[in-house]
Structures are given as C-alpha cells and as structure tokens.
C-alpha positions as CSV (number, residue, x, y, z in Angstrom):
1,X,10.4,17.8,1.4
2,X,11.3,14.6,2.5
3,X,8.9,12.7,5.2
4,X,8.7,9.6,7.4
5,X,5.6,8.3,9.3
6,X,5.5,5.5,11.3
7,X,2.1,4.2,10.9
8,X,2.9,1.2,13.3
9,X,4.8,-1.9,14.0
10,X,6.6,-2.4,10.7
11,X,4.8,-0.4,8.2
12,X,6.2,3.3,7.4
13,X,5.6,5.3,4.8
14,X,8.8,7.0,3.8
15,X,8.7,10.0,1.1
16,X,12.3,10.2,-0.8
17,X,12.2,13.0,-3.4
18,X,8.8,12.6,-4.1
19,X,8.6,9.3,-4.0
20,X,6.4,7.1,-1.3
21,X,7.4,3.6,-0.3
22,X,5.2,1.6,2.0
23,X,6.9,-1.2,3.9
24,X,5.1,-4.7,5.6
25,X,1.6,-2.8,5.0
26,X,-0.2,-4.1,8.4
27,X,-3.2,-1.7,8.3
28,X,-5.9,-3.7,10.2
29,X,-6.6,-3.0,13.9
30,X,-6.0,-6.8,15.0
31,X,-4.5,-10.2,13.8
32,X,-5.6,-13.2,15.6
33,X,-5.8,-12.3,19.1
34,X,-3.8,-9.2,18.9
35,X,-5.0,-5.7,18.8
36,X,-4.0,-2.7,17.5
37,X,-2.8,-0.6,20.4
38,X,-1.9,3.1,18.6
39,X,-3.7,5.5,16.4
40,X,-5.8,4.0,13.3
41,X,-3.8,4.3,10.3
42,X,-5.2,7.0,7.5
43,X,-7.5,5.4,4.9
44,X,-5.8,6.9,2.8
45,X,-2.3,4.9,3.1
46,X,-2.6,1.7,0.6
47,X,-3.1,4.2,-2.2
48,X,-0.5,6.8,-1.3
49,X,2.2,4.1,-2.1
50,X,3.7,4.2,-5.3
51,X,5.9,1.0,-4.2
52,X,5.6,-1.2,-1.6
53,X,8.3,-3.9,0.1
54,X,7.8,-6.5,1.7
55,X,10.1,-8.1,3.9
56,X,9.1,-11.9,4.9
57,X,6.0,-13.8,4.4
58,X,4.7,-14.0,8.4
59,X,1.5,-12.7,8.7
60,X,2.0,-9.3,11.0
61,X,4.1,-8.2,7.3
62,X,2.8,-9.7,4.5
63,X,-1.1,-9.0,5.4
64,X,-2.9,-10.0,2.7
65,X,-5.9,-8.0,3.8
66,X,-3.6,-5.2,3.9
67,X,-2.1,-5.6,0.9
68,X,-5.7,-5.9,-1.1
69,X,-6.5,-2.4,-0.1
70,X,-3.0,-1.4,-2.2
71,X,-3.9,-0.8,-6.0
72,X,-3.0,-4.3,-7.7
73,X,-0.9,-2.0,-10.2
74,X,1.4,-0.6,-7.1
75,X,5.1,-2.3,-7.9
76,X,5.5,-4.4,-4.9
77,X,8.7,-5.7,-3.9
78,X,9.5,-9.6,-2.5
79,X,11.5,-11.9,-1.5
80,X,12.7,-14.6,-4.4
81,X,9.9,-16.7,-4.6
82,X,7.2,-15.2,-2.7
83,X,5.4,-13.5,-5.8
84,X,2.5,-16.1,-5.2
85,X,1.5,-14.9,-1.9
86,X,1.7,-11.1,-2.7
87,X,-0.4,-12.3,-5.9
88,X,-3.1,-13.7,-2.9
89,X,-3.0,-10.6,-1.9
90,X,-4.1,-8.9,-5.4
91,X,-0.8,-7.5,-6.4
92,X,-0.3,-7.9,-9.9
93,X,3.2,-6.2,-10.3
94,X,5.7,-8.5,-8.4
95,X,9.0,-8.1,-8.5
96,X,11.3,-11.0,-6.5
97,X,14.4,-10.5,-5.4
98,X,17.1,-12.2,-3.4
99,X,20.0,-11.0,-0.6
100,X,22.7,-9.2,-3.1
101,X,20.2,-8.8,-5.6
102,X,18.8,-5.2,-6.4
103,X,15.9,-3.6,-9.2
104,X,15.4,-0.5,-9.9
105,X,11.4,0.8,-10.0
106,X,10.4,4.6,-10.2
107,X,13.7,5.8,-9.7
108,X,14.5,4.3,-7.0
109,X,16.6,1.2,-5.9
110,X,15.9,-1.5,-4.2
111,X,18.8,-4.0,-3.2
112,X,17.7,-6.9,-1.0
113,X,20.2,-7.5,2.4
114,X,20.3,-10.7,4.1
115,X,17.9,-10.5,7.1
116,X,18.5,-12.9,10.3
117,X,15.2,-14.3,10.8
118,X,13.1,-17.1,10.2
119,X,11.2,-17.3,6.2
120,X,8.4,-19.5,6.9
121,X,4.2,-18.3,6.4
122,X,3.6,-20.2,9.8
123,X,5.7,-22.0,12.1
124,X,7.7,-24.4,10.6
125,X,5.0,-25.3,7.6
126,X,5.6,-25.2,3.9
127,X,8.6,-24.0,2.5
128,X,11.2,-21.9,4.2
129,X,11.3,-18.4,1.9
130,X,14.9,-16.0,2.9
131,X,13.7,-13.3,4.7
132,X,15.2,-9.9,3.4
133,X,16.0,-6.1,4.4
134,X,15.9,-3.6,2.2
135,X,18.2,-0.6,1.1
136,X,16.4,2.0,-1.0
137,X,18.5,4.2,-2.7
138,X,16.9,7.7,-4.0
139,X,18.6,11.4,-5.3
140,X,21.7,10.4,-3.6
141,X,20.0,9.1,-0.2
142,X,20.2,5.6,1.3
143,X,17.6,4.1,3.7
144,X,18.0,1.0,5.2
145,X,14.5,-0.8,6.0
146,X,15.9,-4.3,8.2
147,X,12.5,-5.9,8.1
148,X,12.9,-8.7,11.5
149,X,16.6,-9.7,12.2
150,X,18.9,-10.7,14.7
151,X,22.4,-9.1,14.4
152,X,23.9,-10.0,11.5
153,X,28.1,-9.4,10.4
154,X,26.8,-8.3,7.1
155,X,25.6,-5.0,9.2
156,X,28.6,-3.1,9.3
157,X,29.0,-3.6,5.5
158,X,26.3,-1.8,4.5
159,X,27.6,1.0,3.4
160,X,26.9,4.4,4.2
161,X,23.8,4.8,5.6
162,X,21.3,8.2,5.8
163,X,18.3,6.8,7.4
164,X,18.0,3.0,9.5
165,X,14.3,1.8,10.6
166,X,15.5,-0.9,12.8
167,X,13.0,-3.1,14.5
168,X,13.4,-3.0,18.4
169,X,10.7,-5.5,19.7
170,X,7.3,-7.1,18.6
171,X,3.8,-7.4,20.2
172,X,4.5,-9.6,23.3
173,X,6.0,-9.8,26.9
174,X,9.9,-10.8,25.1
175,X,11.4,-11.2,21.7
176,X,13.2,-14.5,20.6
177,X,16.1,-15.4,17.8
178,X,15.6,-13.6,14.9
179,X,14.7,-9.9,16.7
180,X,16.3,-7.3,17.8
181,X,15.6,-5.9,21.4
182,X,16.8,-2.7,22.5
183,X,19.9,-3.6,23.1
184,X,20.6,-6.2,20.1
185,X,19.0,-2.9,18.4
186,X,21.6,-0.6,19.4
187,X,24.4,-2.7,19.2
188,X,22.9,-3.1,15.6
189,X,23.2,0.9,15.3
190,X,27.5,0.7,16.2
191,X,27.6,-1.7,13.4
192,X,26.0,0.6,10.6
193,X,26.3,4.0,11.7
194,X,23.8,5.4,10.3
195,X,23.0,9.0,10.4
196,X,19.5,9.1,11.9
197,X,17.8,6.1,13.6
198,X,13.5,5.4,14.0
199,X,13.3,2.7,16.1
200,X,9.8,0.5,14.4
201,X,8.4,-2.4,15.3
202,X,7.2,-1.4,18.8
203,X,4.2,-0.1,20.6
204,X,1.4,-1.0,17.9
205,X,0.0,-4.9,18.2
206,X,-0.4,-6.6,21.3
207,X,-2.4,-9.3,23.1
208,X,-6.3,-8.2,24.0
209,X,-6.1,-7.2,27.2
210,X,-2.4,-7.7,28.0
211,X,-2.0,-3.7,28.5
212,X,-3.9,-3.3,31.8
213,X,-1.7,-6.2,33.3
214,X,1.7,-5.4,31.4
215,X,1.8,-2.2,29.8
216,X,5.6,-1.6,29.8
217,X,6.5,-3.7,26.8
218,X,4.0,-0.7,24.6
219,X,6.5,2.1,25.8
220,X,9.5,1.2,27.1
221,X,11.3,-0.1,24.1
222,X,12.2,2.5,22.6
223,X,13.2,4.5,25.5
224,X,15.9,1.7,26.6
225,X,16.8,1.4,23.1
226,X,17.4,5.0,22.6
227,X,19.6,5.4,26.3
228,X,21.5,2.3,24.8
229,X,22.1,3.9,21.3
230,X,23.6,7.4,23.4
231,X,26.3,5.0,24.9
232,X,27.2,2.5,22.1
233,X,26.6,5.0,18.4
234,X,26.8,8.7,20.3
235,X,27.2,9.6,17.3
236,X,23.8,8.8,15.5
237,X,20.8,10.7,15.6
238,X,17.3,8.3,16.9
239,X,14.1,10.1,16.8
240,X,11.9,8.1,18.3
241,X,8.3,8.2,17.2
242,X,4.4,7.5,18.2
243,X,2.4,5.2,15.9
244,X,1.0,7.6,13.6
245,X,3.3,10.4,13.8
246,X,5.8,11.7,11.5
247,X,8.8,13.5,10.9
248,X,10.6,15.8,8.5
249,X,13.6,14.8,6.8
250,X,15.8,17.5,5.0
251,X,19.2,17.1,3.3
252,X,22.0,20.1,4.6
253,X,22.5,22.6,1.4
254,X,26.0,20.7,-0.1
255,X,26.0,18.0,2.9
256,X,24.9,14.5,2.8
257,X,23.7,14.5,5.9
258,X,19.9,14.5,7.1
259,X,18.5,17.5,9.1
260,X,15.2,17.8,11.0
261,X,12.9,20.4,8.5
C-alpha cells in the first residue's frame, strides 16, 4: 500500500508501489539559529530511501549532514550541475538533471519542472544553479514534488496530477519571492488540479525562541491554505498533516484516482 509521511518542512517520504523516495532530506533538529519545532524524524529514514531528490542547493534542502546519513550508493537526483555538492555530501550516485529533462531510476521517473525560486548555496554567492520541481511517475501514478516556487504559468501544464506536495510557507514571521503562502499555494492548486493536496514546508524549523512570542506562523498555514483551497480547487482533496505523521494512499479498483486506505 502506498504511503506518505511528512517528516517535516520539505522532506517526505513517499512510498509508490514499493518504492521510497526521500525529498530535500533535512533530518537534523536545527540549522543555524533555527530549531526543529515537530517530532524527531525516525533514525531510520536516510536508509529507508531507495532514491532521493533534491530540489535546490540552499541549505534547509540540500543538508549535507543530512545527506551523509543516506547510503552513498542511494541514486540521488539534482539539479544540472549540482553533482559536486551532493558529492560533499557523500553521495556517489548522482544523477543531474535540468527543467524538461527526465531519467528513469528503479522504475520510476523523474522529470525535472521549472521551479520559481532563487538557485544560489547562499545569498547571492557563487554561481546561480536552476532550482527544480519534480514529477515522479510510478505504476501509472504521478506526484508532483514543487520543491520552493513562486507561481509559475508552467503549473497548469503539468499534466494530470495524482498527488501535489506544495510548499505553503518556511520557518519565519513571512515568506518572500520565490514561495508560496497560503494563498499563492492555493491559487497554485486551481492551476494544477491535482487530485489530493499535502501542504509541506510548514510547521517544522523556526527561530529559537520565536514560538513563545509568535507561535501562529507553526500552525496556521496550513489551516488558511486549506480554507483557501475549498473556495479556489473545491474540487481537490488536501490532507493536511503533523510533522511526523503519515497517510495512506490507495488507488480505486479500475479508477485513477487516489483514495484514503
């Protein structure tokens, strides 16, 4: 049976027919001065990945920490030329690619999707690397991981869509160009259609000691975002869930549509 958990921020760990993909493996409790806020992710994660994907090189989703605790064999997915920072990471099988440009690994396949968002390692230092989504296409199912983007026209070309992990905020007060909020989120969602919706990047990093002064930016995301999705894609499901929790993900006998197991 097919399964989703968030584990926090970006990362999930999404099962398609048998196969596990991890995505922007963040599995430390802080970066810099932000801590982890949800449930400590399961030891066991890095090594329950039999591919990982990795949208863009800043450092809450290419962790290179994170990434060492991933088996160096693990096929690990990038954008076009940032193999050498995954290989600072230990990975040993890189695969680049670009926007338009797909491989196929286990089974499944991977196509990379223009993101909205900036490609730097740090803020305006080094070279500028295209930040990517992701579609992964398994036994006749089609995710669509979007990484960090700002709406994009390339959205509502997508093509049909099972499952969408759309970011919907990121571990301050605000979000800038190059996010989603809730409601850049679910005007996101009228554009693809998809037929469930996990809101991600929400609820999981934030500034030591932040939450006792400002603690709505950990929960209310994803509420707004979902009200928002009701009005503007009635017509998709969102299941909105904790760090660390999970959900089931079935296919209707003859359908191509995604039930709740």
């Amino acid at each position: 049976m097919d399964r989703l958990t968030y584990i926090g921020h970006s990362t999930v760990l999404l099962r398609l027919d048998g196969l596990s993909i991890l995505t922007d493996p963040m599995l430390r409790g802080w970066l810099g001065p932000l801590h982890r806020q949800g449930p400590k992710p399961d030891s066991r994660t890095a090594s329950m990945a039999d591919l990982v994907v990795i949208s863009h090189l800043h450092r809450d989703h290419l962790d290179l920490p994170s990434l060492q605790r991933v088996p160096s064999s693990t096929p690990v997915v990038v954008p076009r030329d940032a193999a050498r920072w995954a290989a600072k990471g230990g990975a040993e099988n890189i695969h680049e690619i670009g926007a338009g440009e797909s491989v196929s690994l286990g089974g499944v396949e991977i196509i990379g999707v223009r993101a909205v968002h900036d490609g730097y390692r740090d803020r305006h230092r080094g070279a500028q690397i295209q930040a990517l989504g992701y579609l992964l296409r398994r036994g006749g199912r089609t995710a669509y991981f979007a990484g960090d983007t700002d709406l994009s026209p390339e959205m509502s070309e997508l093509g049909p869509i099972d499952l969408a992990l759309l970011p919907i905020w990121g571990w301050g007060l605000s979000v800038g160009q190059g996010h989603l909020d809730p409601d850049r989120a679910a005007r996101a969602l009228q554009m693809i259609q998809p037929r469930v919706a996990v809101p991600i990047h929400w609820g999981t990093f934030y500034p030591a000691g932040l939450r006792l002064l400002r603690p709505d930016p950990l929960t209310e995301p994803p509420r707004v975002f979902a009200r928002l999705a009701a009005q503007l894609a009635p017509g998709v499901e969102v299941r909105v869930l904790e760090p660390g929790s999970e959900t089931t993900l079935g296919w209707e006998p003859g359908s191509s549509s995604l039930r709740s197991a």
